[in-house]
C-alpha positions as CSV (number, residue, x, y, z in Angstrom):
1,X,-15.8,-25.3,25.1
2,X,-18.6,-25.8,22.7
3,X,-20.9,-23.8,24.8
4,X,-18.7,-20.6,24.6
5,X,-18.3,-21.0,21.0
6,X,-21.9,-21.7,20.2
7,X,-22.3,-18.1,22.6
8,X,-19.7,-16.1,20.4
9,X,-21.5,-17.5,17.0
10,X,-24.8,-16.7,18.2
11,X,-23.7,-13.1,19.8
12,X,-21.3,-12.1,16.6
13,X,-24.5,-13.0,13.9
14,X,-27.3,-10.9,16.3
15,X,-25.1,-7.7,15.8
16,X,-24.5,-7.7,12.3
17,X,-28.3,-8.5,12.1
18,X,-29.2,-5.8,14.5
19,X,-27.2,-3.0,12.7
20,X,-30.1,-1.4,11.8
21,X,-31.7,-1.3,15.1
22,X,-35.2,-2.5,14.9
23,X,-36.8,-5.9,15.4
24,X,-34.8,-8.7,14.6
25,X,-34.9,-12.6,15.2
26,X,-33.4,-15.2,14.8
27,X,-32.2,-19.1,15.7
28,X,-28.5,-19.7,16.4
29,X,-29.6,-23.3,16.8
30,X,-30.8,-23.3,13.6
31,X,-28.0,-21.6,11.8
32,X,-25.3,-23.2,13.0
33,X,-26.8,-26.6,12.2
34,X,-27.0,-26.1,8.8
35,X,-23.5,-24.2,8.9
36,X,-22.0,-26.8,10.6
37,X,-23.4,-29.8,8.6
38,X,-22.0,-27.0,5.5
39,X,-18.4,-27.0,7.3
40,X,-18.6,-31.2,7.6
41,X,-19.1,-30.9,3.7
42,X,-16.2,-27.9,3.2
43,X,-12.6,-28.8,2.7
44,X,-9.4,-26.1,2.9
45,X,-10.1,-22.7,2.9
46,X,-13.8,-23.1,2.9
47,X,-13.8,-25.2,6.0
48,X,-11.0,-23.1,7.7
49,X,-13.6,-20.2,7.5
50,X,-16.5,-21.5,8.9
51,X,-14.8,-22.8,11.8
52,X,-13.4,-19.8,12.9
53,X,-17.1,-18.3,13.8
54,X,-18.9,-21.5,14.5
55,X,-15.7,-24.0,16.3
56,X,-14.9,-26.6,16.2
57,X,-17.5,-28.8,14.1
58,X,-17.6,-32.0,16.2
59,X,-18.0,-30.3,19.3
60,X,-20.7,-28.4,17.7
61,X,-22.5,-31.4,16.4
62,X,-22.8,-32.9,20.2
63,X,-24.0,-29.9,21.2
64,X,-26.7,-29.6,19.1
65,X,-27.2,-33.2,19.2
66,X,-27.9,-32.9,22.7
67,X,-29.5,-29.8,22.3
68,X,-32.6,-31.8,20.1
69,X,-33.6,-33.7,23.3
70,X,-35.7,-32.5,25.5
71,X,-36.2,-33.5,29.8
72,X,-39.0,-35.7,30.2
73,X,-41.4,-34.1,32.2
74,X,-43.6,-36.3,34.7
75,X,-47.6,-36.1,35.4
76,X,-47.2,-32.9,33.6
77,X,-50.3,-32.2,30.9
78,X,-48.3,-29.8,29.2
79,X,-45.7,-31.4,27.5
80,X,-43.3,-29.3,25.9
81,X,-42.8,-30.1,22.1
82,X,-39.4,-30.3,20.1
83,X,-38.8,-31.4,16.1
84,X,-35.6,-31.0,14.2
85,X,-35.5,-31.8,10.6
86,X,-31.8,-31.4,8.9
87,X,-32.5,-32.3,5.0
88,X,-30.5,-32.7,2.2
89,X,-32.6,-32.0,-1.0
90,X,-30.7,-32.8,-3.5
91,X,-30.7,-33.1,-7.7
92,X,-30.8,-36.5,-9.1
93,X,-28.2,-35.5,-11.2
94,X,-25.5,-34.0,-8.2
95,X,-23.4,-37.6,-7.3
96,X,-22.9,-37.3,-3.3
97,X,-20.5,-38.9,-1.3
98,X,-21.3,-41.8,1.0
99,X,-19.3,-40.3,3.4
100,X,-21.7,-37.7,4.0
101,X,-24.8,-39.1,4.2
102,X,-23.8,-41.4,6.7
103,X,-22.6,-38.3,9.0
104,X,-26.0,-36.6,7.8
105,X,-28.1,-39.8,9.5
106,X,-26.2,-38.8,12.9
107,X,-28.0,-35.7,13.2
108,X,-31.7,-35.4,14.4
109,X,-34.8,-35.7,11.9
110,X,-31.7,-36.8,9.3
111,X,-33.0,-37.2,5.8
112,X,-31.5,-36.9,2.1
113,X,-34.1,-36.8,-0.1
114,X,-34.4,-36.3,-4.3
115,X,-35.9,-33.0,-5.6
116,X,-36.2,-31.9,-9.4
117,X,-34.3,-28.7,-9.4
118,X,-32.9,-28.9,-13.0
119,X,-36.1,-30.2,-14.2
120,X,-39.3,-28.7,-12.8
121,X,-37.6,-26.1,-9.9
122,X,-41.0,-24.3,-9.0
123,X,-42.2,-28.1,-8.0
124,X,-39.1,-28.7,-6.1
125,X,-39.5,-25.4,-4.2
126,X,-43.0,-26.6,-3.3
127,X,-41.6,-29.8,-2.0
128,X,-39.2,-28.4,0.2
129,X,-41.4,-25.3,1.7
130,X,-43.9,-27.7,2.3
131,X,-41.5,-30.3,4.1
132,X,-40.6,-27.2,6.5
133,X,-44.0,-26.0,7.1
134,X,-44.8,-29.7,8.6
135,X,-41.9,-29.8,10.5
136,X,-42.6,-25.9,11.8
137,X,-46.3,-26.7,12.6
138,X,-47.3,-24.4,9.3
139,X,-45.5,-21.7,11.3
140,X,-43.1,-21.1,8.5
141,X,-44.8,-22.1,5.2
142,X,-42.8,-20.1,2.9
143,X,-39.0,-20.1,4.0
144,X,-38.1,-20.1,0.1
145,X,-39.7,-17.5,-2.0
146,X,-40.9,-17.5,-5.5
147,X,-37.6,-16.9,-7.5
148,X,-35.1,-18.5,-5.2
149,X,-35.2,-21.9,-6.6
150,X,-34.1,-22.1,-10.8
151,X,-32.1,-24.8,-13.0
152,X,-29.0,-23.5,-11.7
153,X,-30.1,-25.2,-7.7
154,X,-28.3,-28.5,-7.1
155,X,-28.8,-29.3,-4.0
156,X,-30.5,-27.3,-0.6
157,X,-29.5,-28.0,2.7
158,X,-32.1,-27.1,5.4
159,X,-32.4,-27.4,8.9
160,X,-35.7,-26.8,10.8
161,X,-36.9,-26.6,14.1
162,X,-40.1,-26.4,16.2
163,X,-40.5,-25.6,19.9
164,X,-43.1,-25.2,22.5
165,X,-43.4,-25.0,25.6
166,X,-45.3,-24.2,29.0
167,X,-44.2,-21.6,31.9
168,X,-43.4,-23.5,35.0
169,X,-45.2,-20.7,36.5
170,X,-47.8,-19.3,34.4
171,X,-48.4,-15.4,33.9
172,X,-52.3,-15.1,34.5
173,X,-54.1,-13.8,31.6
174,X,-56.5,-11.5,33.9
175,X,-53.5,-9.8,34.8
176,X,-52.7,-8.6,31.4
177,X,-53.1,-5.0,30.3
178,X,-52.1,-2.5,27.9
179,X,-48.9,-0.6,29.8
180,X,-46.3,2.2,28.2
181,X,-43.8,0.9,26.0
182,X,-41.1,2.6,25.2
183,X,-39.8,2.4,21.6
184,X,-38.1,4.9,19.6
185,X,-40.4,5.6,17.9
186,X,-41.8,6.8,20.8
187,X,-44.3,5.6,23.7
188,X,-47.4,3.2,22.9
189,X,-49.3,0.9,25.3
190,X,-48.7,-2.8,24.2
191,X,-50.3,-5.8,26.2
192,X,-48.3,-6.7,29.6
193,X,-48.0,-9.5,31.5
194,X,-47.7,-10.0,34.6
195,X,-45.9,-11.6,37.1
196,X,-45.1,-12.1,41.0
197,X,-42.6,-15.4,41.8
198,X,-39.2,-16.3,42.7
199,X,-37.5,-16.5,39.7
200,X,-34.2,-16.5,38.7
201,X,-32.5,-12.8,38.6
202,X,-29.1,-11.4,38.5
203,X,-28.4,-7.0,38.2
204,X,-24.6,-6.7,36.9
205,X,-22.7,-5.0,34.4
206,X,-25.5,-3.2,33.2
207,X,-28.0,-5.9,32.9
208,X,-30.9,-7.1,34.8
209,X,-31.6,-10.6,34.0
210,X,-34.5,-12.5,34.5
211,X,-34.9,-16.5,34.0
212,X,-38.6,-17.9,33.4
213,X,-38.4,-21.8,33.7
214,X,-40.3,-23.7,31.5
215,X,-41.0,-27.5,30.4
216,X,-38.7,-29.8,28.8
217,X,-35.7,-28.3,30.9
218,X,-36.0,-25.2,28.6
219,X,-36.0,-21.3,29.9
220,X,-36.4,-17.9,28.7
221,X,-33.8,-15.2,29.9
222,X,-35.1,-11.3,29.2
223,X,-32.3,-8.8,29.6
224,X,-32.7,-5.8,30.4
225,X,-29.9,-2.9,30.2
226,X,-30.0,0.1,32.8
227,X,-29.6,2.3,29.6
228,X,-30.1,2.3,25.9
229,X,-30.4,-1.3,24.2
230,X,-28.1,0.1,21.5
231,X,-25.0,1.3,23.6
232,X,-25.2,-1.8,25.9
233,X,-25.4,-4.3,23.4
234,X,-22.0,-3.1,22.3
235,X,-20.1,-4.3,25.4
236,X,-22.2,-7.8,25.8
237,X,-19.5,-10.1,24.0
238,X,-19.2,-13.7,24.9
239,X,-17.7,-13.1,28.4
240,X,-20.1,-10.8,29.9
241,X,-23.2,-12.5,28.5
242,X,-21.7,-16.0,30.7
243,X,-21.0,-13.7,33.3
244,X,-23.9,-12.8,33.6
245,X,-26.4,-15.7,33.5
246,X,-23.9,-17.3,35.8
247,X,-24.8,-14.9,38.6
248,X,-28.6,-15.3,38.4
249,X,-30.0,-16.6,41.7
250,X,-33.5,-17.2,43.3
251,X,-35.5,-14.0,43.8
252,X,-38.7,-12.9,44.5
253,X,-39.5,-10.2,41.3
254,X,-42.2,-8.4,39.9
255,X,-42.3,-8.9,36.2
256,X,-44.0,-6.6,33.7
257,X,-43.3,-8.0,30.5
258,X,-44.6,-7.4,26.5
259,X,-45.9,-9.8,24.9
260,X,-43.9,-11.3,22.0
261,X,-44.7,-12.0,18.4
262,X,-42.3,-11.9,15.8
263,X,-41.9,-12.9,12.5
264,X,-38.4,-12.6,10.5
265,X,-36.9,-13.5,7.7
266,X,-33.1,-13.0,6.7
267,X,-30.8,-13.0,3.8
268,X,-27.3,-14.6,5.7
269,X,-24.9,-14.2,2.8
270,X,-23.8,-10.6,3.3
271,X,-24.1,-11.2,7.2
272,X,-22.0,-14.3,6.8
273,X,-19.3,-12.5,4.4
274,X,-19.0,-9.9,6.8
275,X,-18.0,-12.3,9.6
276,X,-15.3,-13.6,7.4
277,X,-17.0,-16.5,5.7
278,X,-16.5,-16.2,2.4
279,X,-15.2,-18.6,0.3
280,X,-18.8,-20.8,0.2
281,X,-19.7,-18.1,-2.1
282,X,-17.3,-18.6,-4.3
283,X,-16.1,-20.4,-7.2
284,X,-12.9,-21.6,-5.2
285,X,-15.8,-23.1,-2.2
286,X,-14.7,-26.5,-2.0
287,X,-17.7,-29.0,-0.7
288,X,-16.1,-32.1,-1.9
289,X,-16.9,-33.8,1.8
290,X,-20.7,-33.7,0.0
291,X,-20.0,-34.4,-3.3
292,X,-16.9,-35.1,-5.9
293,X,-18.7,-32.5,-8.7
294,X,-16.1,-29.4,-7.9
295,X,-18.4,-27.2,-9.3
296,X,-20.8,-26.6,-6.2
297,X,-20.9,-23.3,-4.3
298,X,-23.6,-21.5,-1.9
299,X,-25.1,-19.0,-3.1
300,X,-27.7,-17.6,-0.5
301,X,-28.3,-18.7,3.2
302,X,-32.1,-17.8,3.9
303,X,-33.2,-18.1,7.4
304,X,-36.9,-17.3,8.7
305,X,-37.5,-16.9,12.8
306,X,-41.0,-17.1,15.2
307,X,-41.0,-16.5,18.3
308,X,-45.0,-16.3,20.2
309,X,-44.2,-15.5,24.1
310,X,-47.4,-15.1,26.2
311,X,-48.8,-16.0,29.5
312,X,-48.9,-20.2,29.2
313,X,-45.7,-20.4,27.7
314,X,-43.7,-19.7,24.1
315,X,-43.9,-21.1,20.8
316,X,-41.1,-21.0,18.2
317,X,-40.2,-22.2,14.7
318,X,-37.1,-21.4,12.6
319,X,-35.2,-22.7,9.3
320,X,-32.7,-22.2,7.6
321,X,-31.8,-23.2,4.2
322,X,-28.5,-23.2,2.0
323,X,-29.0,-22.8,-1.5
324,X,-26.6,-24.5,-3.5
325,X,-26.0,-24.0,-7.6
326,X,-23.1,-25.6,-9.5
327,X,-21.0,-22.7,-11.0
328,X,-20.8,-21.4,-14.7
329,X,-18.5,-24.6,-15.0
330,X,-21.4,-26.3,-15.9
331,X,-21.1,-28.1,-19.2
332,X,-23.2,-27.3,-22.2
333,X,-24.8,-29.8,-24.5
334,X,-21.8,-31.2,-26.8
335,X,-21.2,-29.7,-30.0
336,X,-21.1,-32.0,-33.2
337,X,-17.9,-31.3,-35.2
338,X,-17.8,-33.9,-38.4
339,X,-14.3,-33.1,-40.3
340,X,-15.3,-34.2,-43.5
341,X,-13.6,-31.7,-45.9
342,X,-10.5,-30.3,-46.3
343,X,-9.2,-28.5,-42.8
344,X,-5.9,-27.1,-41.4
345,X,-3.5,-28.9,-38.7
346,X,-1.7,-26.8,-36.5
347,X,1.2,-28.8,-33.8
348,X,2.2,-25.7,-31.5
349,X,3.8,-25.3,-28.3
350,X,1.3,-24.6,-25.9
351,X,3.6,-22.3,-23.3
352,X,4.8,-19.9,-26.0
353,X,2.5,-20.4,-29.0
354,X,5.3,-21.3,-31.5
355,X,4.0,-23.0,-33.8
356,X,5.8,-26.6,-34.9
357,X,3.7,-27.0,-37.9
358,X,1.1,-25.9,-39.9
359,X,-0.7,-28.3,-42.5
360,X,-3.5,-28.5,-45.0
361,X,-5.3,-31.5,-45.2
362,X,-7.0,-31.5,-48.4
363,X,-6.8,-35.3,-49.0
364,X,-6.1,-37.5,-46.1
């Protein structure tokens, strides 16, 4: 199913960002969009690779296909708010198959557009950091830093999403107040929300789960382990995670809960290698699905995550952006060789180097 794979991407990519145990975020939906629209692109070994932590690409692409839609909400003045861009920047000078941009315009906000990487790179940054901050709401004006983009960049492949939406049941901002948190680093108040409702809740395996419903047929789930985050988030793989959100039921809770406001940005490569996707980084990556030039290869995956929870509702932007350069098989600018004197002719055999003969040509 592409639900369970999506799960075990999204679950395998927060550990290895989490090794370090502080704050982290970040948007599977985002991710694997551009990693699957990569994988449509990748051929052999390159392709084998990325399926194996992503799936299957075409179920992946209805998922998140359907995923960019949103439920209509009726007589609601709150509507919730949804934008997908997937982008295809791309160097005038990078040929790309037809083949590819006509699975590209499938996808939601689908767009190949020119940039001037070889040419004026700092300018084709620009255009591409300011394409995402329209499409994030200026949440995430800077996804590519000064330095990522040089000559070398042939083409960047970004997705980007924004999201809002409102509670179903509102947290009431009276009601918020500086309570204990416990980090640890050790206890500090933080502002609290909140809350007294049915809601959805399930307390298994370790976990107390909590569902907040909001607009759009979107809903937060916090979890919440009976001991430390770090030992339980060891043993919730793929099957206890869908366990557990498939035994949340109707309950009347009492919900104290932090308000959210992160801000993160992520180098993927090394996080990527480590889960066995490799060869994109490469000079054997073969991306011939987007282009016949064999000389293309990824060379970074940056990603950059918000997430704003408070009492109305959440806001969220992401994007993620593969960087693309064409590898030291680049050809230089041809080298003028006039033979217009006297030279020497060797005819050898190429496997052994014996020579067949050997001439001076003085007079031709």
């Amino acid at each position: 199913m592409a639900t369970d794979s999506h799960l075990r991407f999204a679950l395998a990519v927060h550990s290895a960002l989490g090794a370090g145990g502080g704050n982290t975020c970040f948007s599977p939906y985002s991710v694997a969009s551009a990693l699957t629209l990569a994988a449509r692109a990748a051929r052999g070994q390159t392709r084998d690779e990325l399926v194996a932590l992503l799936g299957d690409p075409g179920e992946q692409t209805v998922l998140l296909r359907e995923a960019a839609r949103l439920v209509e909400e009726a007589h609601s003045k709150d509507q919730p708010e949804l934008a997908v861009a997937n982008t295809l920047w791309a160097d005038d000078r990078l040929p790309l198959e037809d083949s590819f941009k006509a699975e590209l315009a499938e996808w939601p906000g689908a767009a190949v557009a020119s940039a001037p990487f070889e040419k004026e790179p700092e300018a084709a940054r620009a255009l591409i950091n300011e394409d995402i901050g329209r499409t994030t709401r200026g949440l995430i004006p800077q996804l590519l830093p000064l330095g990522s983009i040089d000559s070398q960049v042939a083409a960047v492949l970004v997705n980007a999403l924004y999201l809002k939406a409102a509670w179903k049941l509102p947290f009431r901002e009276a009601n918020t107040s500086d309570a204990p948190f416990h980090a640890p680093s050790g206890t500090r108040d933080v502002p609290t929300m909140w809350l007294s409702e049915s809601v959805g809740y399930a307390h298994t395996g370790g976990w107390q789960a909590v569902r907040l419903v909001a607009a759009g047929g979107l809903q937060a789930v916090v979890l919440l382990p009976d001991d430390d985050l770090a030992e339980a988030e060891t043993r919730l793989d793929h099957a206890a995670l869908t366990s557990l959100l498939g035994k949340i039921r109707a309950k009347k809770v009492e919900l104290s809960l932090p308000k959210v406001s992160l801000d993160v940005s992520s180098k993927l490569a090394g996080v990527l290698r480590g889960l066995g996707v490799r060869t994109m980084f490469t000079d054997e990556a073969d991306l011939s699905g987007l282009t016949p030039d064999p000389r293309l290869t990824v060379s970074e995956v940056l990603h950059q995550a918000v997430l704003r929870v408070d009492e109305q509702g959440f806001e969220g932007a992401a994007a993620t952006a593969l960087i693309m350069r064409l590898t030291s098989m680049m050809i230089d600018d041809p080298v003028a060789v006039t033979v217009d004197r006297p030279f020497l002719l060797l005819v050898r055999h190429a496997g052994t180097g014996a020579l067949y003969f050997i001439a001076r040509v003085v007079e031709p």
